[in-house]
C-alpha positions in Angstrom: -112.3 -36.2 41.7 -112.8 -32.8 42.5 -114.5 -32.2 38.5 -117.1 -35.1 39.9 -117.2 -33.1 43.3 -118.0 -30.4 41.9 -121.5 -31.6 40.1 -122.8 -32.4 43.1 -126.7 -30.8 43.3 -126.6 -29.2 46.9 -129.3 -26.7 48.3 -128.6 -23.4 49.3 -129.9 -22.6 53.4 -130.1 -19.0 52.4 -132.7 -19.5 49.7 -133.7 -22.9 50.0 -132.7 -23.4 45.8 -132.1 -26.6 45.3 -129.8 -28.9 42.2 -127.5 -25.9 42.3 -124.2 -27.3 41.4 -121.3 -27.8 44.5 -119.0 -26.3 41.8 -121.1 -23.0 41.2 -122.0 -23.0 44.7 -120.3 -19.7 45.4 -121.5 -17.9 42.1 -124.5 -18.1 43.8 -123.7 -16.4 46.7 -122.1 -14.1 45.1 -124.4 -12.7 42.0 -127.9 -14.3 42.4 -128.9 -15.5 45.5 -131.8 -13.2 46.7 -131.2 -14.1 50.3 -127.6 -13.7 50.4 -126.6 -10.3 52.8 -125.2 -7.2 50.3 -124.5 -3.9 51.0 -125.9 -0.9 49.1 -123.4 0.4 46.1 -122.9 3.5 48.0 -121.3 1.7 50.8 -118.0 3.5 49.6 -119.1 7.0 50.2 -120.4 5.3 53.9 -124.1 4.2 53.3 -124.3 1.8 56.2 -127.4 -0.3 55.0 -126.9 -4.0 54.0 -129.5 -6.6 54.0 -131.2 -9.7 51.6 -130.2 -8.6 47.8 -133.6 -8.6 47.7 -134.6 -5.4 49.2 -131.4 -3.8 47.3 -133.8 -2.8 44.8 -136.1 -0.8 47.3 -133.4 0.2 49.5 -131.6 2.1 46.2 -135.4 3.9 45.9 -134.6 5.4 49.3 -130.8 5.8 49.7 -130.0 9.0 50.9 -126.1 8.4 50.2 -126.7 7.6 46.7 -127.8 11.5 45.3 -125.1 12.7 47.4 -122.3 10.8 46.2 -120.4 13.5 44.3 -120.3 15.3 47.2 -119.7 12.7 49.7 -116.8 11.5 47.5 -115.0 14.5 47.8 -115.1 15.2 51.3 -114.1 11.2 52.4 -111.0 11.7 49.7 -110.1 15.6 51.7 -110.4 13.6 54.5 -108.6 10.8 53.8 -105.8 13.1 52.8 -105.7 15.2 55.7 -105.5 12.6 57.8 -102.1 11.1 55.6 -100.5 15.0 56.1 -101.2 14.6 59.9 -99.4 11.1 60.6 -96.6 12.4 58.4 
């Protein structure tokens, strides 16, 4: 039941795609989707900009975090382990 479930066509509200399959619904989301909200790939040295996946591509043109990730890196791990010798 849930194999014939699954092939159900539904339409995605984000994008408005329709025949996309009920099983596959969440690939969607998750990798093509050009409406669904992503954040930048230099959310982990703290870029705070997420949006539509797709303005990624222009938002990565003008990321400020991104050049400065080396750097960034660095200090958010110092800091990270400072903060572990102070609670101990």
């Amino acid at each position: 039941i849930l194999n014939i479930l699954d092939r159900i066509p539904v339409k995605c509200s984000q994008c408005n795609q329709i025949g996309i399959h009920r099983g596959n619904f969440s690939d969607h989301m998750l990798k093509v989707c050009p409406k669904a909200v992503v954040f930048c790939p230099a959310a982990d040295v703290k870029c705070p900009w997420s949006g539509p996946r797709d303005q990624l591509d222009s938002h990565r043109t003008t990321c400020n975090y991104e050049p400065l990730r080396s750097m960034l890196k660095k200090l958010l791990d110092t800091n990270e382990r400072l903060e572990r010798q102070v609670q101990s």
